[in-house]
Every structure is written in C-alpha cells, then in structure tokens.
N, C-alpha and C positions, 0 to 999 in steps of 0.2 A: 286353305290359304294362310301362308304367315308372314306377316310384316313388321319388318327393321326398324328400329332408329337409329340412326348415326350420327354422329356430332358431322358438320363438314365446317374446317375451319378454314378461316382467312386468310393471308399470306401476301406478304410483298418481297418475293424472291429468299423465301428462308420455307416452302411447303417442303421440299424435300428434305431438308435436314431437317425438319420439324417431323417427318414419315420414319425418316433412318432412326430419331433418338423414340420414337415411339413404336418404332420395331424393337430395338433393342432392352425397350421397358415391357413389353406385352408377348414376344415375340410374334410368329405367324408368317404371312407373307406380305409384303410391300406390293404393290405396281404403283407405277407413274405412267402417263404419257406427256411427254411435251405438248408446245406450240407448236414447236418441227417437225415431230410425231404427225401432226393432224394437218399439219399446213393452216395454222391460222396465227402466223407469225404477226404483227403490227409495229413491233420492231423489234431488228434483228437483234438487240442487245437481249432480249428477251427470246429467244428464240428456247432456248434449252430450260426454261422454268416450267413448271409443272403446271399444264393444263386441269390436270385431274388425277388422283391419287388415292389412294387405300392402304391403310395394313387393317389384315383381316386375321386375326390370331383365332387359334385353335380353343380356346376360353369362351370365343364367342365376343372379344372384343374388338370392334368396328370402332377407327376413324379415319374421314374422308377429307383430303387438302388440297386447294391449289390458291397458285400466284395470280392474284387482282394483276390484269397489265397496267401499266402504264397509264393510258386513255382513259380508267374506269375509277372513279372518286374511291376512296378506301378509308375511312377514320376508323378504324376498331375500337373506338367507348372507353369508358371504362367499365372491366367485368360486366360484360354484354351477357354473358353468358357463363353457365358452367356444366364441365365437362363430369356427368357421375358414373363410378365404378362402383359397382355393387357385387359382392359377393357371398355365399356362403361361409367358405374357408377362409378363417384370420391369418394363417400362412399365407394362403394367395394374397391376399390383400394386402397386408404388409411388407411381402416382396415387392411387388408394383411401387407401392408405396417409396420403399428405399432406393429405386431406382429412378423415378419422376423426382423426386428430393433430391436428385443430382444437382448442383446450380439454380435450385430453385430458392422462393421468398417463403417461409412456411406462417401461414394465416394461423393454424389451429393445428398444433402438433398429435401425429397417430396415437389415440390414447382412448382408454373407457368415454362413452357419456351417456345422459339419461337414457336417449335414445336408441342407440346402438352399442354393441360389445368394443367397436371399434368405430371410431369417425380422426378424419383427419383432410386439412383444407391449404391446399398447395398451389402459387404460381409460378407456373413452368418460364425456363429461362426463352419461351417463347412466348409470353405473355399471356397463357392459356392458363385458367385456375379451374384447380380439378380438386374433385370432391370425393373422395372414397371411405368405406364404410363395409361395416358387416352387415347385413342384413339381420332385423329382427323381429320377430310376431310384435305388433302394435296392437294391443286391446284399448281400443277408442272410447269402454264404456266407462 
C-alpha cells in the first residue's frame, strides 16, 4: 500500500487558472470537474467553477484545487501553509523554479544554503508560497 500527499488548495473562483499556470509550470495532466459537472450548483453564477481539480505531472507532482462557493466562509491566513517541491535534480528544480517565479513576490531567491544545494521561497501570483529545494543527506550527529 502507498500513500499520497497532496497540497489541495483554496480558491474563490481563480482554482482553475490556478491548475492551468501549475500545468504549465510542472506539466502532466489537468482534470476539473465543475458544480455543473456534478449538479451541485447553489448559485448559478458559480455554476462553471471548479468543484474538484488535479494536475498530476509525470515527476510525481500532485496539486489538488477548488472554488470555496459562495455560502462557505473562506479567509486564506496569512502563509497558512507551504507548498514543498523537493527534488534530486538542480535542473529540475530550477526549471519549476523559473516558471512559478512568473509574477510572483520572491521570499528567498534560488541560491546555495546551509542546508541544501539549492533552496528558494516564492509567492505565486495566486497567493500560494512554495518552497523548493534540492534535496540533501542531513547528518544530525
């Protein structure tokens, strides 16, 4: 048996363009289903916003989104949360990197640190801050 974790983010009618720029940074594949998809529309302004959503890229990178309706309170925090990409390959990760850095606020720009070959700390122009990094042996002794 092997188990997932997936970020699933919040949204107030920005989940799918949130899925398309995070296809186009990770690749893989996209699905949505609407309210209308499901029939659980509560209002029809809402009808075409994303019930439930995924891109699942071939890397092995999962995230899941949909639109809070209407009727359901929504504050997003601040930095509730952060989203980590962890890799092997300083390529890969740097790639991702300069594409999530699209219109983003850069926290800690992609560079050496103690820790890791590569670390660097970005908020996406969808207010999601993402964490990426090379992966490194930690000897803790």
């Amino acid at each position: 048996m092997s188990v997932n974790v997936t970020p699933h983010l919040n949204f107030r009618g920005q989940a799918r363009a949130a899925l398309e720029f995070y296809q186009s940074v990770f690749g893989g594949d996209l699905a949505a289903v609407t309210y209308a998809d499901t029939g659980a529309v509560t209002a029809a302004e809402e009808a075409d916003q994303v019930m439930w959503g995924q891109v699942a890229s071939d890397a092995g990178v999962r995230v899941m989104a949909y639109d809070v309706p209407s009727h359901t309170a929504w504050e997003p925090g601040t930095i509730p949360f952060f989203v980590s990409v962890r890799g092997a390959d300083a390529e890969e990760v740097t790639g991702y990197w300069k594409k999530l850095a699209e219109g983003s606020t850069i926290a800690v720009p992609l560079a050496p640190a103690a820790w890791a070959p590569l670390y660097g700390m970005l908020t996406d122009r969808f207010g999601v801050t993402w964490v990426l990094d090379v992966e490194a042996q930690w000897d803790a002794s």
